[in-house]
C-alpha positions, 0 to 999 in steps of 0.5 A: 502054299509054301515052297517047300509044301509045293515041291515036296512029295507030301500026304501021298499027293503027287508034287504035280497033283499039288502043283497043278492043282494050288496053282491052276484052279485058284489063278484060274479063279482069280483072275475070272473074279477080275473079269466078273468085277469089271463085268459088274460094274457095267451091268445094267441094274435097270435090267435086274430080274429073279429068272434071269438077268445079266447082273443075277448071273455075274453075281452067281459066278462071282460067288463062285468064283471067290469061294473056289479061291478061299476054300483052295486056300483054306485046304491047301492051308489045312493039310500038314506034311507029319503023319497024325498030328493031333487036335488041340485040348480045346478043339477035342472037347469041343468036338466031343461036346458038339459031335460025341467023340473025335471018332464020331465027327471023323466018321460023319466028316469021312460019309459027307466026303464020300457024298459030297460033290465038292467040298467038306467043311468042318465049321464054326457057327457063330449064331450057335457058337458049336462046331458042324459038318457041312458039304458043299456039291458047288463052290456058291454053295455055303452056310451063313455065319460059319468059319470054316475051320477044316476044308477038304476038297472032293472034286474028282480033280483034286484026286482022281490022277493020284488015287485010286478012289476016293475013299483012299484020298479022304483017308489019306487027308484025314492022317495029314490034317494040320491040326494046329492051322485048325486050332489056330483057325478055332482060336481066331474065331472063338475070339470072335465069337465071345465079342459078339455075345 
């Protein structure tokens, strides 16, 4: 997040919510993801057993741990200080083409945010080359071969000081999406994509 993203007044987020929550949850994350590696290296894989096991359990918080630090970036990355900016000509129709209408992908988005226990990603597949809504109710939680292209955090900590349900924090998000980090995400990835076909 840039200086001037964490020390204005945006999205309706309070500059404490924005500042508290980029800069304690990622940091925090971080610096677990040190330990867990230092951790993992001495672990004993003589030891490796599917019901438990210590290296089993590093690797799960690993997993979490690093998720938690890319999907922060990614949402901090995606939320624009302008009202209703607008998807890209490429990024609408693929939305119409893979979800029936922009208004339909916003409406299944919005109901995945509303049920999901942590996180809501707009992806890219990359084996289907379509677009998909998924949720994430843990941060070891995620699809393979899909770039995130939209992410949204529902942890009651990213909003329960600043709003008053999360209804209102989901539609405050969606009128601040910064549609051209999306579409430059979109861009990247369809790049990608064409090469590995």
């Amino acid at each position: 997040m840039d200086k001037d993203n964490r020390q204005a007044n945006h999205c309706g987020f309070s500059r404490e919510l924005l500042i508290e929550h980029y800069t304690h949850y990622p940091e925090m994350q971080q610096n677990k993801i040190k330990e867990i590696e230092a951790r993992l290296i001495k672990a004993d894989v003589a030891m490796a057993d599917p019901n438990f096991c210590p290296l089993r359990s590093l690797k799960i918080e690993h997993t979490h741990a690093l998720n938690s630090v890319k999907l922060h970036k990614k949402f901090f990355e995606n939320i624009s200080q302008q009202l209703d900016t607008q998807p890209s000509l490429e990024m609408l129709h693929m939305l119409e083409r893979d979800f029936g209408s922009a208004q339909e992908w916003e409406k299944q988005f919005f109901a995945l945010a509303m049920c999901s226990r942590g996180w809501v990603v707009l992806g890219f597949d990359l084996e289907d080359g379509i677009l998909r809504n998924f949720f994430s109710d843990s941060n070891s939680e995620g699809v393979w071969s899909v770039i995130p292209l939209l992410v949204l955090d529902v942890f009651e900590h990213a909003y329960f000081t600043a709003f008053s349900s999360r209804n209102d924090y989901i539609r405050e998000f969606l009128r601040h999406v910064k549609w051209s980090e999306v579409s430059r995400r979109l861009n990247v990835v369809m790049e990608m994509y064409k090469k590995m076909k």
